[in-house]
Structures are given as C-alpha cells and as structure tokens.
C-alpha positions, 0 to 999 in steps of 0.5 A: 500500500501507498504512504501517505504525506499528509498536506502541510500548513503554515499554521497548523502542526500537522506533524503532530497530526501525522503522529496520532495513530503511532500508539494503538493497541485497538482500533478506538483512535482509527475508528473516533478520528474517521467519525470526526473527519465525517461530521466535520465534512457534513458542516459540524464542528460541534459533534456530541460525543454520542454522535460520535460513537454512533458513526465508530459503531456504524463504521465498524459494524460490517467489519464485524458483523458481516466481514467478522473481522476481528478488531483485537482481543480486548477491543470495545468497539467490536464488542460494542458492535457484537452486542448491538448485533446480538439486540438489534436484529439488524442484518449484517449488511443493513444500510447504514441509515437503518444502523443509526436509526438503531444507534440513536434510539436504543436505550438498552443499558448495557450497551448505553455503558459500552458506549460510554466506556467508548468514551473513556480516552480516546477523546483526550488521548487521541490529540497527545501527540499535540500536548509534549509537556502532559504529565502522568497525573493530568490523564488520572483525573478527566476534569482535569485532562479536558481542562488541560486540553482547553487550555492548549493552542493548536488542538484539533478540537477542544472539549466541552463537559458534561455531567452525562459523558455522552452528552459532551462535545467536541468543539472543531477550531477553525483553522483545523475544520477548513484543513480537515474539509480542504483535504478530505480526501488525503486524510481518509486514505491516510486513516484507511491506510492505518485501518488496514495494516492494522487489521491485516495484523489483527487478521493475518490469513484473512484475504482481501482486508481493504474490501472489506472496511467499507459496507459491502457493495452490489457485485456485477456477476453478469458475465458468470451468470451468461457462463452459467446460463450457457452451461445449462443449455449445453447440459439439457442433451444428457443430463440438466443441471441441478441446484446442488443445494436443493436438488432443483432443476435450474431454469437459465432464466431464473439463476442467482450465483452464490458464492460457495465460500461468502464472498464477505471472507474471500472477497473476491468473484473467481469462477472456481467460488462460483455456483448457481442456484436458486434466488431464494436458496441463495437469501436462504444461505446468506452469509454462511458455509455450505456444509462441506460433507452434504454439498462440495462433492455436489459442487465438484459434480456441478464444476466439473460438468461445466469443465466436460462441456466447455472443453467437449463442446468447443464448436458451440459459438454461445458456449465459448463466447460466454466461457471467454468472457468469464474467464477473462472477469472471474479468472484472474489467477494463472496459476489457478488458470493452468491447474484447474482450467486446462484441457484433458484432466479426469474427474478425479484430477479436477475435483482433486485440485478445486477442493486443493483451492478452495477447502483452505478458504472454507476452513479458514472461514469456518475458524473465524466464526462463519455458520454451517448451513444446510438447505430445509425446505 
C-alpha cells in the first residue's frame, strides 16, 4: 500500500497530526478520528460525543458483523458492535441509515455503558501527540485532562463537559475544520491506510482486508451468470443441471450465483467460488458455509460438468463466447488458470485440485466464526 504525506500548513502542526495513530493497541483512535473527519465534512464542528460513537459503531459494524473481522482481543468497539448485533436484529449488511436509526434510539443499558466506556480516552488521548509537556497525573483525573486540553493552542478540537459523558462535545477550531474539509480526501486514505495494516495484523490469513472496511457493495456477476446460463443449455442433451443445494432443476432464466465460500471472507468473484442456484436458496444461505460433507462433492459434480462441456463442446459459438468472457472477469489467477482450467484432466484430477483451492478458504472461514448451513425446505 501507498504512504501517505499528509498536506502541510503554515499554521497548523500537522506533524503532530501525522503522529496520532503511532500508539494503538485497538482500533478506538482509527475508528473516533474517521467519525470526526465525517461530521466535520457534513458542516459540524460541534459533534456530541454520542454522535460520535454512533458513526465508530456504524463504521465498524460490517467489519464485524458481516466481514467478522476481528478488531483485537480486548477491543470495545467490536464488542460494542457484537452486542448491538446480538439486540438489534439488524442484518449484517443493513444500510447504514437503518444502523443509526438503531444507534440513536436504543436505550438498552448495557450497551448505553459500552458506549460510554467508548468514551473513556480516546477523546483526550487521541490529540497527545499535540500536548509534549502532559504529565502522568493530568490523564488520572478527566476534569482535569479536558481542562488541560482547553487550555492548549493548536488542538484539533477542544472539549466541552458534561455531567452525562455522552452528552459532551467536541468543539472543531477553525483553522483545523477548513484543513480537515480542504483535504478530505488525503486524510481518509491516510486513516484507511492505518485501518488496514492494522487489521491485516489483527487478521493475518484473512484475504482481501481493504474490501472489506467499507459496507459491502452490489457485485456485477453478469458475465458468470451468461457462463452459467450457457452451461445449462449445453447440459439439457444428457443430463440438466441441478441446484446442488436443493436438488432443483435450474431454469437459465431464473439463476442467482452464490458464492460457495461468502464472498464477505474471500472477497473476491473467481469462477472456481462460483455456483448457481436458486434466488431464494441463495437469501436462504446468506452469509454462511455450505456444509462441506452434504454439498462440495455436489459442487465438484456441478464444476466439473461445466469443465466436460466447455472443453467437449468447443464448436458451440454461445458456449465459448460466454466461457471467454468469464474467464477473462472471474479468472484472474494463472496459476489457478493452468491447474484447474486446462484441457484433458479426469474427474478425479479436477475435483482433486478445486477442493486443493478452495477447502483452505472454507476452513479458514469456518475458524473465524462463519455458520454451517444446510438447505430445509
């Protein structure tokens, strides 16, 4: 990834701001200054505290809930977002307008106490960098950090108390909201910089981590869909194809594709992931693993059909026209291009070498706490 130089100003210290994500243990700072930097692009330099952690909790919501990422063994923010996920009901890829509708309303007890314990240090810590002759003592008591903060010239923000901790705010200077709107669009790729390598630490064997900090987005499968479609209609001569799920017959016409592994671990649309299935089998499995022993040898059958009549059919022009265009979009590996697409393997060897692919992704995702599904009626 790319480092970033943040833009210089002939007013402000910005080589303190360059310094406040050095010190992180868990994620609160990377999670407090996006919210801040968001609000402040809304037109807000007065933003309570409660505010605040609403959007923390909203960013980190698909992180944890859908991507199941973990943000470091004592981290509030993902136990926060955990237990939100546990009252809520609100489906891991819900909208985000929907999340702070929640976020706003909820006057669950346990989680108005996580939300202030969000509130504990990062307000005040956050801005040390800005603050070289801060003692020890002065973080002991928080009156006395905020009135230390107060006192400062060239903070970020001040902070304005409260006797209800949520109900503080922090106050945006002038100087530094014009800087924050004027480069926006720097100091949220640096603060996604530091999010990612971060959570690459957290999550060292997890694919395709800088997919997945930002809610999940509409995937464009056209061109696996036409590939599918086109198998079908190949297949109808000797035996039609079925949905490995529920044992359907598919209709060209109706496919959803389903990636057998979710797409919210591997992060990614290769063909070798790819099934097609039924729409409402498809919302049935939602975010879960297929159970390995009921459907892979379903899915080895169902691939390497496909694989017989791409390479058996070779004079088919619908076929092949749509097998190039998929393999141009969904195979973007060439080493998973040579072993498992080239002409002339046995069932055996094919079946073999998808489940070498595929089956260290399926394990890994079950270690991360991803459901086992099976199809009921």
């Amino acid at each position: 990834m790319q480092q970033y130089n943040l833009p210089s100003s002939s007013q402000l210290n910005t080589r303190s701001l360059a310094r406040i994500f050095d010190n992180k243990s868990e994620s609160y700072k990377l999670f407090w200054f996006k919210a801040i930097l968001e609000h402040v692009l809304k037109g807000e330099s007065e933003i309570s505290f409660d505010a605040l952690v609403n959007t923390m909790l909203k960013n980190a919501w698909y992180m944890v809930s859908e991507f199941k990422l973990n943000l470091g063994p004592a981290d509030a923010v993902e136990e926060t977002v955990l237990y939100l996920h546990e009252i809520s009901g609100i489906m891991p890829a819900e909208k985000e307008d929907k999340i702070i509708a929640f976020l706003e309303s909820c006057e669950d007890r346990k989680f108005i106490q996580l939300k202030k314990r969000l509130c504990q240090n990062v307000p005040y810590r956050l801005q040390a960098p800005f603050m070289s002759d801060i003692t020890q003592t002065i973080w002991k008591r928080q009156s006395a950090t905020i009135d230390f903060i107060n006192m400062q010239d060239g903070m970020i923000y001040h902070i304005e108390n409260h006797p209800d901790v949520l109900e503080m705010r922090v106050l945006i200077t002038d100087a530094w909201a014009e800087y924050l709107k004027a480069n926006a669009g720097i100091l949220m790729g640096w603060a996604d910089y530091n999010l990612i390598t971060y959570l690459q630490r957290r999550n060292p064997s997890v694919p395709g981590i800088s997919s997945k900090i930002y809610p999940p987005q509409e995937r464009k499968l056209n061109a696996a869909k036409e590939y599918w479609r086109a198998i079908i209609r190949a297949s109808q001569a000797e035996k039609p194809l079925q949905d490995i799920y529920s044992g359907e017959l598919l209709a060209e016409r109706e496919i959803s594709i389903d990636h057998f592994v979710p797409w919210s671990y591997v992060a990614h649309d290769e063909l070798w992931n790819l099934i097609p299935t039924t729409r409402s089998v498809n919302s049935s499995k939602s975010n879960n693993l297929p159970d390995w022993d009921i459907y892979f040898p379903r899915l080895c059958e169902t691939e390497y059909l496909a694989y017989r009549l791409v390479n058996e059919y070779d004079n088919m022009k619908d076929l092949q026209k749509s097998v190039n265009k998929c393999l141009k979009e969904h195979v973007n590996d060439d080493e998973v291009r040579h072993r498992l697409y080239r002409a002339g393997q046995s069932r055996q060897e094919f079946t073999g070498r998808l489940e070498e692919i595929i089956l260290p992704a399926y394990e890994s995702a079950r270690n991360m706490g991803f459901g086992i599904w099976k199809y009921e009626l």
